[in-house]
Each structure stands twice: as C-alpha cells, then as structure tokens.
DOVEXDREN-785696 format. One line per 8 residues: number of its first residue (from 1); their letters; for each residue y, z, x of C-alpha. Coordinates in steps of 0.25 Angstrom, whole numbers, plus 5000, padded with zeros to 4 digits. Layout:
N
NUM	A	Y/Z/X | ... $
***
This chain:
263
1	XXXXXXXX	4795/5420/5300 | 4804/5418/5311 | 4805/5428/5321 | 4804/5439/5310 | 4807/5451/5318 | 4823/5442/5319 | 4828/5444/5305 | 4838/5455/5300 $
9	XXXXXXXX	4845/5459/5289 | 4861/5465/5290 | 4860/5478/5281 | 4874/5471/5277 | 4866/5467/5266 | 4859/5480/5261 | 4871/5490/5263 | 4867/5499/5253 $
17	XXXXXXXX	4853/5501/5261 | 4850/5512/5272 | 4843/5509/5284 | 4830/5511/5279 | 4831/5503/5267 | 4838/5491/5274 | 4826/5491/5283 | 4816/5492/5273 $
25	XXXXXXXX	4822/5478/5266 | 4824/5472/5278 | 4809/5474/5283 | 4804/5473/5268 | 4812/5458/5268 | 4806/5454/5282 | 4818/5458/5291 | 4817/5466/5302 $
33	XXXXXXXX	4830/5467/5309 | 4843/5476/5304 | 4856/5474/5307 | 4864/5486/5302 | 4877/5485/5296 | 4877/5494/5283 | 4868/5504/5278 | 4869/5514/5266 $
41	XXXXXXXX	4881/5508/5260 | 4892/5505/5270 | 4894/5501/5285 | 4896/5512/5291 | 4883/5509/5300 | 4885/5522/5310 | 4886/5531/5298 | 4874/5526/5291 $
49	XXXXXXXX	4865/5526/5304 | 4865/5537/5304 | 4862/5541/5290 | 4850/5548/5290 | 4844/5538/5279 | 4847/5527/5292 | 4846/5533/5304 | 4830/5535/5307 $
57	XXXXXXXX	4828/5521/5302 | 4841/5516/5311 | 4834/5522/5324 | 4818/5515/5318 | 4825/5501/5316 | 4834/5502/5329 | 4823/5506/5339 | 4813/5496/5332 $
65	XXXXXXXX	4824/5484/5336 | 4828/5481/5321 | 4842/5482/5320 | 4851/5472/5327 | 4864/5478/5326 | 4874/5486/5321 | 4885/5480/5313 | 4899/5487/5316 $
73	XXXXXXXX	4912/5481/5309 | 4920/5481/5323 | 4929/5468/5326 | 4927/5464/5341 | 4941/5458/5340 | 4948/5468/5331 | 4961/5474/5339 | 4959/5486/5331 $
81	XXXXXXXX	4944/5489/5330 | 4939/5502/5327 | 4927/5506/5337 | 4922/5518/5329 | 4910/5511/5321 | 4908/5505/5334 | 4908/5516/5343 | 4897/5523/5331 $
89	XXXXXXXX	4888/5510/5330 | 4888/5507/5346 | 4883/5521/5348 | 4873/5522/5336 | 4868/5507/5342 | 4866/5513/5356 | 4859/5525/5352 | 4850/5516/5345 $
97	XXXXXXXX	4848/5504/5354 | 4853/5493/5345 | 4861/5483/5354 | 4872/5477/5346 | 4884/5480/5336 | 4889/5469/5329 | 4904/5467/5328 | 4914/5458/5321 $
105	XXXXXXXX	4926/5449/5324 | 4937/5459/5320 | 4946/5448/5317 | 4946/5436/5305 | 4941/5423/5308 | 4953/5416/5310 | 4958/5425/5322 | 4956/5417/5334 $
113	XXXXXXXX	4950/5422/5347 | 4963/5423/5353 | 4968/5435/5365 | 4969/5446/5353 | 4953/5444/5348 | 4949/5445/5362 | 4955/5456/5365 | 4952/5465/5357 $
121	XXXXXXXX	4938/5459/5356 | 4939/5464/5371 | 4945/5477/5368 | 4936/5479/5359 | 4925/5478/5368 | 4930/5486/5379 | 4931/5497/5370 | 4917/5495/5364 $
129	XXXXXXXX	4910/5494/5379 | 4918/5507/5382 | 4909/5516/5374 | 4896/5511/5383 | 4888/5506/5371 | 4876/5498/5375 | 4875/5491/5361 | 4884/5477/5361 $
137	XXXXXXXX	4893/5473/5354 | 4889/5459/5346 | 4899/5454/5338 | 4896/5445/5325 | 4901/5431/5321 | 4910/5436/5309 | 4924/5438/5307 | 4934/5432/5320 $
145	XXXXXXXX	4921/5429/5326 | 4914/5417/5313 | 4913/5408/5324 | 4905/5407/5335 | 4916/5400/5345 | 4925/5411/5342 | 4915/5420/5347 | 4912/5414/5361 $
153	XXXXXXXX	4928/5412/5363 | 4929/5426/5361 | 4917/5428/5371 | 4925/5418/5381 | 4938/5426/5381 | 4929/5440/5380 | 4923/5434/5392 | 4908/5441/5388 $
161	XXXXXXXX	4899/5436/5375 | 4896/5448/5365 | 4882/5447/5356 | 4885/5439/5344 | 4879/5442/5329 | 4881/5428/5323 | 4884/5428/5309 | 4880/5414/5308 $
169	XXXXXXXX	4885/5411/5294 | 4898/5414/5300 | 4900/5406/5312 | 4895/5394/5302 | 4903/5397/5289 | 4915/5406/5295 | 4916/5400/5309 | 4912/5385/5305 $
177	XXXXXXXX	4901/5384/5315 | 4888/5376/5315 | 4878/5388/5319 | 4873/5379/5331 | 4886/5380/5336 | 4889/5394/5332 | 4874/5398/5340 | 4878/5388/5352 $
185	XXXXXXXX	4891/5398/5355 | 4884/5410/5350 | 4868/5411/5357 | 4868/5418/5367 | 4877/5431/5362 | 4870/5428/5348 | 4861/5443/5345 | 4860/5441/5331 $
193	XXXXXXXX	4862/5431/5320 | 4869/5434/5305 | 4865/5423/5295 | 4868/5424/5279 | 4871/5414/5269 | 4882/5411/5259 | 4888/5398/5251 | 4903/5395/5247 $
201	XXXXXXXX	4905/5399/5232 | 4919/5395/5225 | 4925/5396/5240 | 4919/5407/5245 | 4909/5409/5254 | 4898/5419/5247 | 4884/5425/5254 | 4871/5421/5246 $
209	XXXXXXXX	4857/5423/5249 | 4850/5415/5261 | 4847/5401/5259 | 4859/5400/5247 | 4870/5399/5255 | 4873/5387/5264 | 4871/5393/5278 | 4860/5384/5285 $
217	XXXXXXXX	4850/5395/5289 | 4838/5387/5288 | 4844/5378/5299 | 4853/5391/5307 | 4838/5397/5307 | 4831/5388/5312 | 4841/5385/5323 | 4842/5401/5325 $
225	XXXXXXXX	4826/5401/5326 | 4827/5389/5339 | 4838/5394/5345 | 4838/5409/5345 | 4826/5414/5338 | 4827/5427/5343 | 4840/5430/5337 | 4840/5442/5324 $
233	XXXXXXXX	4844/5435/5312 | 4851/5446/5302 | 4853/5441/5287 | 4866/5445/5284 | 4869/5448/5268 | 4880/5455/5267 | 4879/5463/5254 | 4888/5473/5258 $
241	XXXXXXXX	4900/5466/5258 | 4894/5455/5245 | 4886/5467/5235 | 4887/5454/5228 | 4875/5448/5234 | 4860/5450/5229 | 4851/5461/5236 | 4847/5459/5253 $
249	XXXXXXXX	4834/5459/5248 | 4834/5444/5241 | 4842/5441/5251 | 4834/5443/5262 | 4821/5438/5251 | 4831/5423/5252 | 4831/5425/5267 | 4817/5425/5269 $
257	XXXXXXX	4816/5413/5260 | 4826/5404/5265 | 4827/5408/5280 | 4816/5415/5286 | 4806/5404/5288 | 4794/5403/5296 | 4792/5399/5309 $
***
C-alpha cells in the first residue's frame, strides 16, 4: 500500500466506541493513525481520556506516535470563545507529547477576513500562548476558513502561518477551489489532510461511502502521493453528526477498495 504507516481514521466516525475499541477497528481495517475527536458517546475528549476504559490505551497509542491530534471545537476567530476545553486538552496534549490541537474558523463562511476576524483571531492567540503550552495550535479548513485563500489572508494580516489540517472536500466543495490550488496556498503549513466523500441529492449535499460520491480522490491522491507523501491522511466519516450513514467498518472496507491502491 502507499505509505501505510500515513492512514488514519477520525473516531467522528465510531462515537459510540472507547479508546480501545476504536483502535482495535482501525488496526483490524488496516489504519494505523487516530485522530481523536469523540470516544464513548459524546465530545467531551478531556473527560473521556481520562476514563479509566481510555486512559492506559491513550498513553500506549500517544507514546507509539499514533494519534495526530486532538480535536477541540474552539473558533480561532470567535470574539467570544470559551478557552476551557482548550485550556483541559492543551494540558492533556503536553503531558502526553502530542504536537497539535485542531481548531476551527469560529465564524460562517461568508464572514470576510475583515479587521474584527483578525483580531480576535489575534486575541485569541495571545491568550492561548499565555498558558506556556508546547502543543500548536493547527486550525482546520472548515467553517470561515472552507477556502484555502481565506486562510493565507488571515496568515498575511496575522503576520505568522498557523499549522493547517486541510479538510480538502471543503476547500473544493465549500470554498470552490481546485485542490491544486488549494495545496499551492496551503503546503507548507499543511500537517495533516481530511478527505471524505459525499454527492448532491435533491439539493443537498449528502456524505456517502468512498468512491460513491464525486470527490476525485483517485486523482487528489495521487497528486497528495507526488507532492507530499509524507502527509497523514485521516478518513473523516462523520457518523456522529449523520447516525444515518452505514457502520465505519464498511466504510473503511470502500476505502481500502477504492483508494488505497498499491504503489
């Protein structure tokens, strides 16, 4: 397989799992890499680390380099953000030498990176580098920040990068850019790449399983594979928010299938 040791699941997509369950599907499907999200039923990540059902396990996968982040809800830009799940994660993540926690936008999409977004984007990271974490921040292209271009201007007025998870099915279907273009602006903050598929259905745009959608991930991964082939790929199935959608298993049984092809 390509670079096997570089694919991961988002436990998004096994919520109702513990630790050692959601690794036990991942390693029994072929994926070795965890980005952690929610465990046991919700997503409050802090709390469930440390359940005793998750904590041993969280220490085994961190110090063997198999988890590539944590996934906290903060909004870089949000005037009003609430640093207490920060503050939790930021400190679990140092304790266990995990490097990133991935944040979002915290403003819709059609909220312009004007003098407001910046600066509380700037606010927000004073405050955050203020607590002496070692762990970065890496914020994800979702919400107010879909589109690659929005996030380099943000990066321009910041007047410093931040690491970047790229959700890639949402700078092409959300921000309307060609991935090429999307990984020209983004590759050299990019640590970590999203990629799902979905279709339009009766207006709507619906997640399905890999290689049913009309994301071109043959094509996406092949590019991926030239240009950064390092770069942890994380299948992103998002049953906790859409219960609607057929077990991670055959999900990640289409994955293998369709996209993971040999080298």
């Amino acid at each position: 397989m390509q670079n096997q040791h570089r694919w991961g699941i988002s436990t998004l997509g096994c919520p109702e799992l513990s630790l050692p369950e959601a690794a036990a599907l991942a390693e029994r499907c072929g994926f070795r890499l965890l980005e952690l999200r929610a465990l046991s039923g919700n997503c409050k990540l802090a709390s469930n680390l440390k359940l005793p059902e998750n904590a041993g396990e969280f220490r085994r996968l961190a110090g063997e380099g198999r988890i590539t982040l944590l996934g906290s809800g903060f909004g870089l830009s949000d005037p009003e953000a609430d640093f207490r799940e920060l503050e939790e994660l930021s400190e679990i993540a140092d304790a266990a030498g995990i490097a990133h926690i991935r944040i979002f936008g915290g403003m819709p999409f059609e909220h312009p990176v004007d003098d407001a977004a910046v600066a509380a984007a700037r606010r927000n990271l004073e405050h955050y580098r203020a607590l002496g974490r070692r762990c970065r921040l890496a914020l994800e292209t979702h919400d107010g920040y879909s589109s690659a271009a929005k996030c380099t201007e943000l990066f321009r007025r910041l007047g410093e990068p931040l690491p970047v998870v790229w959700d890639v099915h949402h700078t092409v279907n959300i921000g309307g850019e060609p991935f090429r273009e999307s990984f020209g602006l983004l590759k050299e903050n990019v640590i970590e790449v999203h990629l799902k598929d979905s279709r339009v259905e009766s207006g709507r745009r619906l997640a399905c399983l890999p290689a049913e959608g009309d994301f071109p991930a043959a094509d996406f991964l092949a590019f991926l594979t030239e240009h950064s082939p390092a770069t942890p790929v994380i299948f992103e199935y998002e049953k906790l928010w859409e219960p609607h959608l057929l077990p991670l298993e055959t999900a990640l049984e289409a994955f293998r299938k369709n996209w993971m092809r040999p080298a």
